[in-house]
PDB file of N, CA, C and O in Angstrom:
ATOM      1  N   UNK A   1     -12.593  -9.724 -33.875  1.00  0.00           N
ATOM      2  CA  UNK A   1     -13.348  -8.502 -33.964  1.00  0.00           C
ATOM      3  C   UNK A   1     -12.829  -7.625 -35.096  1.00  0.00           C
ATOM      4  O   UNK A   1     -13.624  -6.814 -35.571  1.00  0.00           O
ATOM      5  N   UNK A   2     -11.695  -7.683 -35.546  1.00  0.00           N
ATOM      6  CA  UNK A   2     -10.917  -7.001 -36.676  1.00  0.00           C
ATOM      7  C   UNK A   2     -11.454  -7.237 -37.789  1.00  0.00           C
ATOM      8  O   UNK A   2     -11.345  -6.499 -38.768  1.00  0.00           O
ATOM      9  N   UNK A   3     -11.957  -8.073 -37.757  1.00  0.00           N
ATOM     10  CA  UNK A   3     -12.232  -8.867 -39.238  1.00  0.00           C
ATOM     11  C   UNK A   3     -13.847  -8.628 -39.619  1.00  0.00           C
ATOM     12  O   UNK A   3     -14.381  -8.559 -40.726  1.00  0.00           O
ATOM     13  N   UNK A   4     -14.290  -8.551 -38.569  1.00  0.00           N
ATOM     14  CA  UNK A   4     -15.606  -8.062 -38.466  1.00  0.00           C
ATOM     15  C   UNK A   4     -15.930  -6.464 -38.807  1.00  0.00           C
ATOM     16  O   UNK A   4     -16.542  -5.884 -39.704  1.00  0.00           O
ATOM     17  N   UNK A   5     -15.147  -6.034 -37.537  1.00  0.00           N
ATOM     18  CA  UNK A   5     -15.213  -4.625 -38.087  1.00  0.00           C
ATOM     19  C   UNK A   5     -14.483  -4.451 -39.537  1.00  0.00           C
ATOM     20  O   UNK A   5     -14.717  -3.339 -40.012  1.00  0.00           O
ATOM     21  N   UNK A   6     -14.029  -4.903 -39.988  1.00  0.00           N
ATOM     22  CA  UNK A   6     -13.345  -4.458 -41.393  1.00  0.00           C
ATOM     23  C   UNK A   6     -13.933  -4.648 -42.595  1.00  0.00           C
ATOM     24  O   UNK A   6     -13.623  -3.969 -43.573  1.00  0.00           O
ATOM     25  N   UNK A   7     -14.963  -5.723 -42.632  1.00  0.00           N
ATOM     26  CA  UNK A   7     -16.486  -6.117 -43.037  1.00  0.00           C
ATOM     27  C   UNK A   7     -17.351  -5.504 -43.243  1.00  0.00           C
ATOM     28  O   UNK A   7     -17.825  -5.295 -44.359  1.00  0.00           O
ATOM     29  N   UNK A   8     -17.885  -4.931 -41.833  1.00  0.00           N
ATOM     30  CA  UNK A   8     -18.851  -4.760 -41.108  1.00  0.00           C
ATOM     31  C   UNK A   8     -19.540  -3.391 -42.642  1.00  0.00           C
ATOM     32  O   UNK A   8     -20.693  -3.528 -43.052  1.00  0.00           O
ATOM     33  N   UNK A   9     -18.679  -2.327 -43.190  1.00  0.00           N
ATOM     34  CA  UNK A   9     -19.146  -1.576 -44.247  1.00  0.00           C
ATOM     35  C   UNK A   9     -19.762  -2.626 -45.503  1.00  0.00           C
ATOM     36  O   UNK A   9     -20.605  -2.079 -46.214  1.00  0.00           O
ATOM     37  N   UNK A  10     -19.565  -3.484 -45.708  1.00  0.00           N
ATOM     38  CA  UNK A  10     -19.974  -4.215 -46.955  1.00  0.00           C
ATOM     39  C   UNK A  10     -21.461  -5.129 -46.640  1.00  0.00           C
ATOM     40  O   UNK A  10     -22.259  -5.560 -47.472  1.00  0.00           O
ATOM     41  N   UNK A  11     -21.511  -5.261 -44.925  1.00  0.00           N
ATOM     42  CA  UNK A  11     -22.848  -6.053 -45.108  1.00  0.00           C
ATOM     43  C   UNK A  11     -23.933  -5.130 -45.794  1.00  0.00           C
ATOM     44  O   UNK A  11     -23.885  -3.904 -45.882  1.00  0.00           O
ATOM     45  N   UNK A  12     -25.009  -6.051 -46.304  1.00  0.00           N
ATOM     46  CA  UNK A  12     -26.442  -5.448 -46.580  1.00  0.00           C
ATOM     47  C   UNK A  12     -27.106  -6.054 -45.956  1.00  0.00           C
ATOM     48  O   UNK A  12     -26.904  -7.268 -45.958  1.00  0.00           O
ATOM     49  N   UNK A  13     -27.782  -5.717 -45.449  1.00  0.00           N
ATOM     50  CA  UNK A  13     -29.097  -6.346 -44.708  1.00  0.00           C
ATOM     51  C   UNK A  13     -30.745  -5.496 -44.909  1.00  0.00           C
ATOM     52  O   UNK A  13     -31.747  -5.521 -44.194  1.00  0.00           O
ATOM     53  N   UNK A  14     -30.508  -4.930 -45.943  1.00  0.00           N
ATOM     54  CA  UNK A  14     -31.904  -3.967 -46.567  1.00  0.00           C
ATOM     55  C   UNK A  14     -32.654  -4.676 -47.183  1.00  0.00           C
ATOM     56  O   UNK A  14     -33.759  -4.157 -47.340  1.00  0.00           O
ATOM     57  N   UNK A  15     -32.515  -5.873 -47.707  1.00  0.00           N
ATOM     58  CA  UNK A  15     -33.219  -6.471 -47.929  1.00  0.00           C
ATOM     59  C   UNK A  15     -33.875  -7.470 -47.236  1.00  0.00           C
ATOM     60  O   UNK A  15     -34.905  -7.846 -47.796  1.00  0.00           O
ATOM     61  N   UNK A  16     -33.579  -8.072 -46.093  1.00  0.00           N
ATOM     62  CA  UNK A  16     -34.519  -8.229 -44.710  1.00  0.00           C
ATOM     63  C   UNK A  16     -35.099  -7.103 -43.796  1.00  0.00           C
ATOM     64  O   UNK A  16     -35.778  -7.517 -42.857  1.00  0.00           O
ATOM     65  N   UNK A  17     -34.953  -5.776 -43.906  1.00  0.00           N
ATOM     66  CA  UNK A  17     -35.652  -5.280 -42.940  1.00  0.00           C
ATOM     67  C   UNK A  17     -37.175  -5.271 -43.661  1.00  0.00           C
ATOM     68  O   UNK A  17     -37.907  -5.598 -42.726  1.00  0.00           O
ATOM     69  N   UNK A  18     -37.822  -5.114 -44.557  1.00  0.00           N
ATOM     70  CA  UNK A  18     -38.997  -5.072 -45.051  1.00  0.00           C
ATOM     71  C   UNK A  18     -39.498  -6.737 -44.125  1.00  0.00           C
ATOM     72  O   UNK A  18     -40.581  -6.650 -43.546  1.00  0.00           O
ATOM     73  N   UNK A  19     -39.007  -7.667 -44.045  1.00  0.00           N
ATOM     74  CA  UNK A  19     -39.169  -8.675 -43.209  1.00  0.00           C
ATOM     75  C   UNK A  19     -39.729  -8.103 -41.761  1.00  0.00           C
ATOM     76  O   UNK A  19     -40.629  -8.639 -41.114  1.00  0.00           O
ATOM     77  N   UNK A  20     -39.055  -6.974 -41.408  1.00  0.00           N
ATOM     78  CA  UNK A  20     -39.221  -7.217 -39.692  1.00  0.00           C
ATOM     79  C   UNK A  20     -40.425  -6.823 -39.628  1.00  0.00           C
ATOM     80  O   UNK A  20     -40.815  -6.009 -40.465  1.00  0.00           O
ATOM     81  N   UNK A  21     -41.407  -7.362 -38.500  1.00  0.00           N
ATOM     82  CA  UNK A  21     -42.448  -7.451 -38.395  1.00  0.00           C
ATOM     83  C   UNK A  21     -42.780  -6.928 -36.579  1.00  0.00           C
ATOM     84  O   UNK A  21     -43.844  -6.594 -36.057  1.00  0.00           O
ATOM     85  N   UNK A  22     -41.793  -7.009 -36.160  1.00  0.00           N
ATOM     86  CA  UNK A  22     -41.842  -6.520 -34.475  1.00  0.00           C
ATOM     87  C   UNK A  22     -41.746  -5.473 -34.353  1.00  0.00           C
ATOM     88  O   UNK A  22     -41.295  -5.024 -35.407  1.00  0.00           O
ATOM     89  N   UNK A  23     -41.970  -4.389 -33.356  1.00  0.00           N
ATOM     90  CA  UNK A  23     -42.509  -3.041 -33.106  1.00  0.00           C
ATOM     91  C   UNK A  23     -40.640  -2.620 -33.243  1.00  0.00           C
ATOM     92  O   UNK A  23     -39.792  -3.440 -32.890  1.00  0.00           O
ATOM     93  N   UNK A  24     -40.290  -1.307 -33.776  1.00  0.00           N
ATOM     94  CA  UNK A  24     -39.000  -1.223 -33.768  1.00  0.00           C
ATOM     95  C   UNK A  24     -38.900   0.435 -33.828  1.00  0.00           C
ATOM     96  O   UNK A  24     -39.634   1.160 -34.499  1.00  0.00           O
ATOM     97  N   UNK A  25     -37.995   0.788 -33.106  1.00  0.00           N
ATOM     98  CA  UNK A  25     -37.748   1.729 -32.525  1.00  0.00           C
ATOM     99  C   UNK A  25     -35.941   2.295 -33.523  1.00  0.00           C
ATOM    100  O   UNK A  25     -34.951   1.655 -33.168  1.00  0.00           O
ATOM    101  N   UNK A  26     -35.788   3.068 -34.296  1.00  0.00           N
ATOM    102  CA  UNK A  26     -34.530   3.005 -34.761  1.00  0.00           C
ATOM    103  C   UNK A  26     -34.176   4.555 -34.094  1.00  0.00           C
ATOM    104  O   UNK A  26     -34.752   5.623 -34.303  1.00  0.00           O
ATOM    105  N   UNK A  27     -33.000   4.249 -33.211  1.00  0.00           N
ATOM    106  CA  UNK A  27     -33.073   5.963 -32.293  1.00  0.00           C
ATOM    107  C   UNK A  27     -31.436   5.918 -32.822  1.00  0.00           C
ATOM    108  O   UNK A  27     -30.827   4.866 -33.016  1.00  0.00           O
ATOM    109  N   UNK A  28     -30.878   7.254 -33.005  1.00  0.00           N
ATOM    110  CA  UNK A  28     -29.882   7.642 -33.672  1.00  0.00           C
ATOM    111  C   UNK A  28     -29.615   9.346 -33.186  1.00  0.00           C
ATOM    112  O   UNK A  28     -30.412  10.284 -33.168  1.00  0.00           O
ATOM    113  N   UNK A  29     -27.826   9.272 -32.732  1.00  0.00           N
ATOM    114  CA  UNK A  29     -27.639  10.619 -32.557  1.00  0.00           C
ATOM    115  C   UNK A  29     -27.519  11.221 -33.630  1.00  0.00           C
ATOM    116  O   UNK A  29     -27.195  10.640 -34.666  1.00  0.00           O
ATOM    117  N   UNK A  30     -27.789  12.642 -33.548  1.00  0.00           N
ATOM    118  CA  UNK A  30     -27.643  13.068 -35.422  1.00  0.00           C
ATOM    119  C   UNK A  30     -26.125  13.527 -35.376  1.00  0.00           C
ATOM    120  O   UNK A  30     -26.010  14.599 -35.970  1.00  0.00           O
ATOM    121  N   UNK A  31     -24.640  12.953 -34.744  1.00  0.00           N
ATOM    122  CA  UNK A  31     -23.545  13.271 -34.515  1.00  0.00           C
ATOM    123  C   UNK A  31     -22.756  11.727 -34.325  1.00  0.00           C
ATOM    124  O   UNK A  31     -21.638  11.640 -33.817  1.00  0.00           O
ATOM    125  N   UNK A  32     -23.627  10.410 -34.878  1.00  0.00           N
ATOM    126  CA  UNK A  32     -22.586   9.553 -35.035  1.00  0.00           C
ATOM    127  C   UNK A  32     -21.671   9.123 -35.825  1.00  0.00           C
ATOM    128  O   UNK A  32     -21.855   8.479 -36.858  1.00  0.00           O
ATOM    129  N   UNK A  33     -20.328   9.574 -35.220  1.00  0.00           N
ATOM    130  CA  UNK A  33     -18.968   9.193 -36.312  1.00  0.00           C
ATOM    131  C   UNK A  33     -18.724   7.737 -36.656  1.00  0.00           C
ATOM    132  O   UNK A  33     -17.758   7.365 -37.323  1.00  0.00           O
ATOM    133  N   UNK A  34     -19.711   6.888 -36.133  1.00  0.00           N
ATOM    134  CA  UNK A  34     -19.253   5.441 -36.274  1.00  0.00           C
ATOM    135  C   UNK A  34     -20.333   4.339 -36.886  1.00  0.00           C
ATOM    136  O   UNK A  34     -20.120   3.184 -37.254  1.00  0.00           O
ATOM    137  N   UNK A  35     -21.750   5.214 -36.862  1.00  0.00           N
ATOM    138  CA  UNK A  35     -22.773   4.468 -37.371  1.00  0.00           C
ATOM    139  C   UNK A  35     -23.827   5.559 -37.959  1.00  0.00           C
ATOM    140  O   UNK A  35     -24.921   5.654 -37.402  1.00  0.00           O
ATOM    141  N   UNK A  36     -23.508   6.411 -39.112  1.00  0.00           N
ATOM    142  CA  UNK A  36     -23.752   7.227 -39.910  1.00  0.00           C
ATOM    143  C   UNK A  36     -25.679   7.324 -39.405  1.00  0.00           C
ATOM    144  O   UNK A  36     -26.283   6.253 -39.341  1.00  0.00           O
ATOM    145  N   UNK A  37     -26.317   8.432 -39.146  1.00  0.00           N
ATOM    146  CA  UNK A  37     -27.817   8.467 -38.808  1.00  0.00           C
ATOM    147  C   UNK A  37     -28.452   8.146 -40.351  1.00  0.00           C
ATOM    148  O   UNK A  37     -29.452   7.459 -40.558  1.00  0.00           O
ATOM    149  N   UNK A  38     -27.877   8.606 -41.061  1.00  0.00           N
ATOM    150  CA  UNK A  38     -28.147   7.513 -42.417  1.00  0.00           C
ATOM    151  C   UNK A  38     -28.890   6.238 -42.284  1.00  0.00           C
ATOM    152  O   UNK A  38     -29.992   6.190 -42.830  1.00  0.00           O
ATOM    153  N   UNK A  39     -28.469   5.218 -41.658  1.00  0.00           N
ATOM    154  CA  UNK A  39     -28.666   3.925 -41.488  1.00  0.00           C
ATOM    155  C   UNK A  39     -29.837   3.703 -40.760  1.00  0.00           C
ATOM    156  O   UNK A  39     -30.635   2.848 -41.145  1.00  0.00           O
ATOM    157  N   UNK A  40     -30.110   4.604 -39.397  1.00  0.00           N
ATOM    158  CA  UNK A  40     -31.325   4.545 -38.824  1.00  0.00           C
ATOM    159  C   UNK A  40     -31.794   5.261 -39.610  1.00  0.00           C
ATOM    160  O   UNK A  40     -32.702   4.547 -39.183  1.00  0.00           O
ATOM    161  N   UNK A  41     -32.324   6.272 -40.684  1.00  0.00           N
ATOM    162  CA  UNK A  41     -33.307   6.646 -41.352  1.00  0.00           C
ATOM    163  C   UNK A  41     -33.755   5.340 -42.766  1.00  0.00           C
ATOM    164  O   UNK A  41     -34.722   5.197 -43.514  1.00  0.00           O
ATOM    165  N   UNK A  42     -32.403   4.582 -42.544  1.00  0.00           N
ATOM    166  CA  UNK A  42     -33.261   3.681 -43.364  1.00  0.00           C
ATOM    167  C   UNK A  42     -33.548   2.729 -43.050  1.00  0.00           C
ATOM    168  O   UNK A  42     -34.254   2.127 -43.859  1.00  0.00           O
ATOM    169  N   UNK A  43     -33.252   2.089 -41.895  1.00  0.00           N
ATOM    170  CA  UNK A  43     -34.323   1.132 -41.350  1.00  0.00           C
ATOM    171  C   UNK A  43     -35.591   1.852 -40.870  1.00  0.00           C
ATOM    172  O   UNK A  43     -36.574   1.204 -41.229  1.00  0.00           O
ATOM    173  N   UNK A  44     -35.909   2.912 -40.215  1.00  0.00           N
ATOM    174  CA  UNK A  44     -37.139   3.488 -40.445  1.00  0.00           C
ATOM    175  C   UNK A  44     -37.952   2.956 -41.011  1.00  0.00           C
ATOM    176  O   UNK A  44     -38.964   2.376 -40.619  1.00  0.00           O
ATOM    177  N   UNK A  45     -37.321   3.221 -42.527  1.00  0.00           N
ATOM    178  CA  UNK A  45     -38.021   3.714 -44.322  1.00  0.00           C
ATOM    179  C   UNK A  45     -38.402   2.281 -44.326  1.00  0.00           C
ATOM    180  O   UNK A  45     -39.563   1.993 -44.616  1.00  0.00           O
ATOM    181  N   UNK A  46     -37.681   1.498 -44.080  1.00  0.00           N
ATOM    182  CA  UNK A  46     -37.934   0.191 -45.025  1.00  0.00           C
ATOM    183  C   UNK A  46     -38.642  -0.870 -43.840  1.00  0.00           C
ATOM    184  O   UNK A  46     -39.419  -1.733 -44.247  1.00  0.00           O
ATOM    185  N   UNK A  47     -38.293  -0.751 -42.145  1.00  0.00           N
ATOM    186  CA  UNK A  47     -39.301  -1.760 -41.730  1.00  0.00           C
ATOM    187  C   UNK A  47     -40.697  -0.817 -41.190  1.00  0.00           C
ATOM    188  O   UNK A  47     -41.044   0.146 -40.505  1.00  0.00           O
ATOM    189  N   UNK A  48     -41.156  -1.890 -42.058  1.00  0.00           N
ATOM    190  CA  UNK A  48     -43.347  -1.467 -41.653  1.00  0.00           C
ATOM    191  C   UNK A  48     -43.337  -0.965 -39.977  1.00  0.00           C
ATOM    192  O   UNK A  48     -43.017  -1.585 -38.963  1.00  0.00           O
ATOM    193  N   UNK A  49     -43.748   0.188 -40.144  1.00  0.00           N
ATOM    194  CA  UNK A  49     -44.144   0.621 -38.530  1.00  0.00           C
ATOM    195  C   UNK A  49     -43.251   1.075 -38.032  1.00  0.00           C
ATOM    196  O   UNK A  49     -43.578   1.359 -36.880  1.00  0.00           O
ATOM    197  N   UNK A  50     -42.202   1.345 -38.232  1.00  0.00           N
ATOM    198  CA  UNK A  50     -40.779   1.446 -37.682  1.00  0.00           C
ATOM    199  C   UNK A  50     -41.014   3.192 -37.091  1.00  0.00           C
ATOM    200  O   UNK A  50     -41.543   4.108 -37.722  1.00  0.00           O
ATOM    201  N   UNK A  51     -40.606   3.223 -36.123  1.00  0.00           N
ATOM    202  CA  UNK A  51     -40.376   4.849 -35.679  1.00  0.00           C
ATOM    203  C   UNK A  51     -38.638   5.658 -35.547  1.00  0.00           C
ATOM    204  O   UNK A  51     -37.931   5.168 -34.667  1.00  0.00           O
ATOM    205  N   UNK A  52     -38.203   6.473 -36.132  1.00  0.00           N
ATOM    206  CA  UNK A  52     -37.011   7.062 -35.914  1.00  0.00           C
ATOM    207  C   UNK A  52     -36.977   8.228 -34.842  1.00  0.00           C
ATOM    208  O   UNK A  52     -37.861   9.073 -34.703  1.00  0.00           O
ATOM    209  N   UNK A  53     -36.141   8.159 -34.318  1.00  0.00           N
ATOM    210  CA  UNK A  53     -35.732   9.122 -33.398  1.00  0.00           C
ATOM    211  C   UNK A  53     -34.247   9.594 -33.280  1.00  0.00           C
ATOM    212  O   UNK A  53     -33.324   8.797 -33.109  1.00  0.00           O
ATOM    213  N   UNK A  54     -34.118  10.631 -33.360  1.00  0.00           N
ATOM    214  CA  UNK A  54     -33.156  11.462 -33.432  1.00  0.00           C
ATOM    215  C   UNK A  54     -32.855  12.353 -32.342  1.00  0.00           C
ATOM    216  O   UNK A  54     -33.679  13.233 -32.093  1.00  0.00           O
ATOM    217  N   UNK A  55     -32.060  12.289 -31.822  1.00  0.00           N
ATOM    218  CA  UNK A  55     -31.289  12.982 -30.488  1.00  0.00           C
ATOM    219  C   UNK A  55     -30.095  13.933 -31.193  1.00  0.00           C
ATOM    220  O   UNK A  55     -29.066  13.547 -31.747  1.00  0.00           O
ATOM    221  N   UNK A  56     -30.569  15.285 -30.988  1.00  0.00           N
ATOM    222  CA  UNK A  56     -29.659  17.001 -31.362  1.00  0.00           C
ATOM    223  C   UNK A  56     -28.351  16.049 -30.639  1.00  0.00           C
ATOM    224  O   UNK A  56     -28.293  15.150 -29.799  1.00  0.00           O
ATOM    225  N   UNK A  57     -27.548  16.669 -31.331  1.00  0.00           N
ATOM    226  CA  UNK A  57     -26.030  17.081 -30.194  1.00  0.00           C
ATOM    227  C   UNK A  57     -25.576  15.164 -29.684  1.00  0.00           C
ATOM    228  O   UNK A  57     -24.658  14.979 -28.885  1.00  0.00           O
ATOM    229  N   UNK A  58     -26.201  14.209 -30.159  1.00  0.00           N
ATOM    230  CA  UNK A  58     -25.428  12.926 -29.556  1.00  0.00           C
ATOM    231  C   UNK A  58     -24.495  12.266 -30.267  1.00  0.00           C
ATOM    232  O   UNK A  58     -24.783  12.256 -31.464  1.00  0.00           O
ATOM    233  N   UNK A  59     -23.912  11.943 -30.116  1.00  0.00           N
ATOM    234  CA  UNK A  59     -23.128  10.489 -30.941  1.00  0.00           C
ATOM    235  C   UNK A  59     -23.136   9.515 -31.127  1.00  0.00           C
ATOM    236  O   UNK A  59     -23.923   9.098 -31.977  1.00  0.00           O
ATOM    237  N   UNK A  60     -22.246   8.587 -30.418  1.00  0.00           N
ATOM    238  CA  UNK A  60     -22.341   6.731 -30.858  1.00  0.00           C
ATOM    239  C   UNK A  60     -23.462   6.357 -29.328  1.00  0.00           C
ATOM    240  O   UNK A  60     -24.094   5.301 -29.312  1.00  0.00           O
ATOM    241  N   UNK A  61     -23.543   7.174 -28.372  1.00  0.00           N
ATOM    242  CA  UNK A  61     -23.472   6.599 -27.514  1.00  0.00           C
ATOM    243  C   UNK A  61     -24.493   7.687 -26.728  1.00  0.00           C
ATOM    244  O   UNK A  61     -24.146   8.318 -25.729  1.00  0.00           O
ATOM    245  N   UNK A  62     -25.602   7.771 -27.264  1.00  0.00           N
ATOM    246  CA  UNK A  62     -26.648   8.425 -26.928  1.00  0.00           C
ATOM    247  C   UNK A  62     -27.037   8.276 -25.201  1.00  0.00           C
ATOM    248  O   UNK A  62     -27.302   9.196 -24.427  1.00  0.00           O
ATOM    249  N   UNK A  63     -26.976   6.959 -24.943  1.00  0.00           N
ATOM    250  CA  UNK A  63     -27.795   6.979 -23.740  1.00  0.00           C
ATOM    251  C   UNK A  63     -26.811   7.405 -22.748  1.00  0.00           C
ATOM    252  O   UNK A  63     -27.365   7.635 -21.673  1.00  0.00           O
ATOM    253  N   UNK A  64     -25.602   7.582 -22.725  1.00  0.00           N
ATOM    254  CA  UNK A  64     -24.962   8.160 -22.042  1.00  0.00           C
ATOM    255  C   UNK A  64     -24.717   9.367 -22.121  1.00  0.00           C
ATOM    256  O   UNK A  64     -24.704  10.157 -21.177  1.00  0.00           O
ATOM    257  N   UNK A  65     -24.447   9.666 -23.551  1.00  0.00           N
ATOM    258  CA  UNK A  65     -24.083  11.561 -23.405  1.00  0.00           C
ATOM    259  C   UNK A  65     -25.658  12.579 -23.512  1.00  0.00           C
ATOM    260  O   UNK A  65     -25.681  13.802 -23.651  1.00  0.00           O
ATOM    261  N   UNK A  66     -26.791  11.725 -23.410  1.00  0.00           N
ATOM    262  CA  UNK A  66     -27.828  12.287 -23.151  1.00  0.00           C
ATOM    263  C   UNK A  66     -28.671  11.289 -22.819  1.00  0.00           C
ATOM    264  O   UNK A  66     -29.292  10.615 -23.640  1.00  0.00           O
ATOM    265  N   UNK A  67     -28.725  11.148 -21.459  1.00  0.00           N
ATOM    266  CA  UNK A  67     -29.603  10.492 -20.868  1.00  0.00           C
ATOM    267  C   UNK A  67     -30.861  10.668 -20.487  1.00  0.00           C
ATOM    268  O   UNK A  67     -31.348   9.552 -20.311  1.00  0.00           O
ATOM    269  N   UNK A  68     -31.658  11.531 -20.263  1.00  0.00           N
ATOM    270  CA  UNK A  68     -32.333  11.754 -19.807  1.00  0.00           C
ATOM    271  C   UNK A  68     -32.851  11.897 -21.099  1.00  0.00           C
ATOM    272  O   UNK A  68     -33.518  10.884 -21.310  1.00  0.00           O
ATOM    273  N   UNK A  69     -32.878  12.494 -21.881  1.00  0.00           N
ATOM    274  CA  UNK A  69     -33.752  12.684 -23.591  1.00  0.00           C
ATOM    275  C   UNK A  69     -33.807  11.366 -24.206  1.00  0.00           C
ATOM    276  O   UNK A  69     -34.773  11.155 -24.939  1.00  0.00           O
ATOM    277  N   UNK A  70     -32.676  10.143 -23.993  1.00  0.00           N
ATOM    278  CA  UNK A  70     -32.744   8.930 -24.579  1.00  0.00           C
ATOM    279  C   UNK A  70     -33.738   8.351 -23.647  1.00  0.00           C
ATOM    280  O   UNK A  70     -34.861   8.066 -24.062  1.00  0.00           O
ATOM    281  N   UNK A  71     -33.325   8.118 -22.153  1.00  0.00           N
ATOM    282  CA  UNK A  71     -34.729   7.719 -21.643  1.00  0.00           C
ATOM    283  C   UNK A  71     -35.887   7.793 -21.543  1.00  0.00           C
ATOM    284  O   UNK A  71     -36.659   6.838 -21.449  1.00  0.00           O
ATOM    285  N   UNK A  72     -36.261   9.347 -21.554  1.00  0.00           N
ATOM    286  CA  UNK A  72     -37.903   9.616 -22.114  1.00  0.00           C
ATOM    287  C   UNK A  72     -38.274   8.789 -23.652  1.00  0.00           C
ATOM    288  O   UNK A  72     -39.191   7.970 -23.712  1.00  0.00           O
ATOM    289  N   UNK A  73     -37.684   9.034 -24.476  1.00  0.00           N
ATOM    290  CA  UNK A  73     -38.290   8.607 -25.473  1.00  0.00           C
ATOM    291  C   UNK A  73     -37.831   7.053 -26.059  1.00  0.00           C
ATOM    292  O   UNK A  73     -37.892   6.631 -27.214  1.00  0.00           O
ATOM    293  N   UNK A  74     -37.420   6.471 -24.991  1.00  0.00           N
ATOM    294  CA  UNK A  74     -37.411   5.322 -24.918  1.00  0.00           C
ATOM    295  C   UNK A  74     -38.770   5.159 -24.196  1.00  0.00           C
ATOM    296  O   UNK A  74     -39.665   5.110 -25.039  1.00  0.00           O
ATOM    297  N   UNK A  75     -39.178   5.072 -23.098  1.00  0.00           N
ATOM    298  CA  UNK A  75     -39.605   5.257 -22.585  1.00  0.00           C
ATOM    299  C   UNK A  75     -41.672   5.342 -23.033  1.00  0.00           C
ATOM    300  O   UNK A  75     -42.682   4.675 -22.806  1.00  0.00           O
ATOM    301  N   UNK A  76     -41.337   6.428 -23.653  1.00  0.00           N
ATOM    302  CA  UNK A  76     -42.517   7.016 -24.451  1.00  0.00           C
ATOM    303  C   UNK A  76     -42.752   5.759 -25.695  1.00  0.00           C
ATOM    304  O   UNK A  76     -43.838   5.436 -26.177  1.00  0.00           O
ATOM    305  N   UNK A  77     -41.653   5.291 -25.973  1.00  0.00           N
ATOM    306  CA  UNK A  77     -41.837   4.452 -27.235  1.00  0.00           C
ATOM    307  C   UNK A  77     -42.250   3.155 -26.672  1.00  0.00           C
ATOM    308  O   UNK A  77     -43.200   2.730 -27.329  1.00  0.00           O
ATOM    309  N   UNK A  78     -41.880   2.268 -25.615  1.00  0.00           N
ATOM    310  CA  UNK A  78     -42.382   1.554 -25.071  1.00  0.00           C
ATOM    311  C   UNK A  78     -43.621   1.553 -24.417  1.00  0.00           C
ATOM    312  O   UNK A  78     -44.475   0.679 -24.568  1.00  0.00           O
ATOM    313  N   UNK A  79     -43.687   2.217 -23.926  1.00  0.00           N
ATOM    314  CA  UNK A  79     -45.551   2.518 -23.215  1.00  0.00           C
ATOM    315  C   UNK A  79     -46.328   2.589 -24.831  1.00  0.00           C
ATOM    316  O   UNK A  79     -47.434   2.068 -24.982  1.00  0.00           O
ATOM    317  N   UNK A  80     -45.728   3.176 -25.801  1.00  0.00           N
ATOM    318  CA  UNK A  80     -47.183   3.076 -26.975  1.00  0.00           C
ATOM    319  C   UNK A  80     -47.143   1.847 -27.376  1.00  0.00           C
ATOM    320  O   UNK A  80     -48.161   1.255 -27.734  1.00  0.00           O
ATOM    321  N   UNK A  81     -45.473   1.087 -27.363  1.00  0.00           N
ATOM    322  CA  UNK A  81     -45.975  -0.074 -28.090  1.00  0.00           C
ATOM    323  C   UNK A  81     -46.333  -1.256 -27.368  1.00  0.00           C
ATOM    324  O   UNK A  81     -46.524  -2.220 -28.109  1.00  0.00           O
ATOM    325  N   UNK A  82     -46.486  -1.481 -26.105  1.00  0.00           N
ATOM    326  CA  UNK A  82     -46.622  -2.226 -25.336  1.00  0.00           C
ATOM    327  C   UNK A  82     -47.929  -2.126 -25.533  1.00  0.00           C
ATOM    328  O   UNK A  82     -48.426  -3.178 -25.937  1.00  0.00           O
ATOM    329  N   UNK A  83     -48.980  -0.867 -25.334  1.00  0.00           N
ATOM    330  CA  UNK A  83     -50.326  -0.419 -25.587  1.00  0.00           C
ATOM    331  C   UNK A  83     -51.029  -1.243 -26.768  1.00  0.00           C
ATOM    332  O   UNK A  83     -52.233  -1.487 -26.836  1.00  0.00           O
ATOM    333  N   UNK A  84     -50.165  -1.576 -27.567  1.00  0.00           N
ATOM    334  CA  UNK A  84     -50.643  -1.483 -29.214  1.00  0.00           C
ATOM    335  C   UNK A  84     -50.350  -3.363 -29.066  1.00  0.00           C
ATOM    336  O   UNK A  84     -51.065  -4.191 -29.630  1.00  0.00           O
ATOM    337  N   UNK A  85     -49.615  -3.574 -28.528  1.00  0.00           N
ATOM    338  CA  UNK A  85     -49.708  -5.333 -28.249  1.00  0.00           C
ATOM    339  C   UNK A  85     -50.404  -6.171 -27.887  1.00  0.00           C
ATOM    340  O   UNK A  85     -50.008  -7.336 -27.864  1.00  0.00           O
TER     341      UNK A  85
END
């Protein structure tokens, strides 16, 4: 896992998300110290259809330190795209 995480800054993978083609949901606290909301605004940007969501006040670990706001709009995001399938 060391080796991974020590990596893990140098992958790119921006040039496959224009690939993704499945309904995608990129949800991001606007307070993560470990996976910059940066990253979900650009998978957004770059996969077709993609929706961002942003949770005030969360961190790495949204569905726990705000649960109830991660579940609705989880929630909300699944019922449209299930609709749209």
């Amino acid at each position: 896992m060391m080796h991974y995480f020590y990596r893990m800054p140098e992958i790119d993978i921006s040039d496959w998300l224009p690939r993704i083609t499945a309904p995608t949901l990129a949800l991001t606290g606007d307070r993560d110290p470990i996976v910059p909301p940066a990253q979900a605004q650009q998978i957004a940007g770059l996969v077709k259809g993609a929706e961002l969501a942003v949770i005030a006040g969360a961190g790495h670990l949204p569905f726990a330190e705000h649960a109830t706001e991660y579940n609705a709009i989880l929630a909300q995001w699944l019922a449209h795209s299930l609709a749209i399938c």
